[in-house]
C-alpha positions as CSV (number, residue, x, y, z in Angstrom):
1,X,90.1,66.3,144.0
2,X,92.2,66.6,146.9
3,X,92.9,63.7,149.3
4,X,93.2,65.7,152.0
5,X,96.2,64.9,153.5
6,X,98.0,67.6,155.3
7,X,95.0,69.1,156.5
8,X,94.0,69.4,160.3
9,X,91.1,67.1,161.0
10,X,88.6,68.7,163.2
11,X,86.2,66.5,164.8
12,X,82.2,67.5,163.6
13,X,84.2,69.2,160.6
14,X,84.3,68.1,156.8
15,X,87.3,68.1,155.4
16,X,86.8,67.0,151.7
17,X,83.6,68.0,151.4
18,X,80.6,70.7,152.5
19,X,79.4,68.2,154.6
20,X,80.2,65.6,157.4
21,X,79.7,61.8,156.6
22,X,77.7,59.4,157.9
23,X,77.3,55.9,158.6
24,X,75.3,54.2,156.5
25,X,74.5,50.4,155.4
26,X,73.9,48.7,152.6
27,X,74.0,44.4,151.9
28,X,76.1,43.1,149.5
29,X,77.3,39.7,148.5
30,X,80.9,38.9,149.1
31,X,81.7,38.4,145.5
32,X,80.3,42.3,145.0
33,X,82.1,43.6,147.9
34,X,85.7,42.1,147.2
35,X,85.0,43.5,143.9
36,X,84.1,47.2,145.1
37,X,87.6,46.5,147.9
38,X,89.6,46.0,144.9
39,X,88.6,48.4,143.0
40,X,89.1,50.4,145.5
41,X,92.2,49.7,146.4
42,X,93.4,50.5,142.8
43,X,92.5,53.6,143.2
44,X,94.1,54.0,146.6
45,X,90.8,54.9,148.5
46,X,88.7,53.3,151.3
47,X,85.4,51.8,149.9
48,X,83.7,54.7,151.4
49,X,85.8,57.0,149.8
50,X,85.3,55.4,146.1
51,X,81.9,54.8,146.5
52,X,81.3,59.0,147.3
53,X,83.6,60.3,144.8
54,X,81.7,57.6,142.0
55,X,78.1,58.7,143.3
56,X,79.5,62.6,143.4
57,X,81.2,61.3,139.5
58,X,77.8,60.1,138.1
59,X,75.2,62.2,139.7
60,X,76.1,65.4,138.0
């Protein structure tokens, strides 16, 4: 999938996807959430990023 980069961004426009994001919340413990930065950040995405493409990955 792309990354994006080189595109325009439009503001109220998705650019990876067929629809805008959202912020949403969820509770985590710190060992969890270092753990989900890392692994992450081996991937070079943001957390939010990760976590969409691995929910987009898993529901299908």
């Amino acid at each position: 999938m792309s990354t994006g980069k080189g595109k325009k961004r439009v503001k109220n426009q998705p650019v990876l996807y067929n629809e805008l994001k959202k912020v949403h919340g969820i509770s985590l413990t710190d060992s969890s959430w270092n753990k989900l930065k890392d692994m992450a950040q081996t991937e070079g995405l943001s957390v939010s990023e990760y976590v969409e493409r691995w929910l987009r990955d898993t529901a299908d």
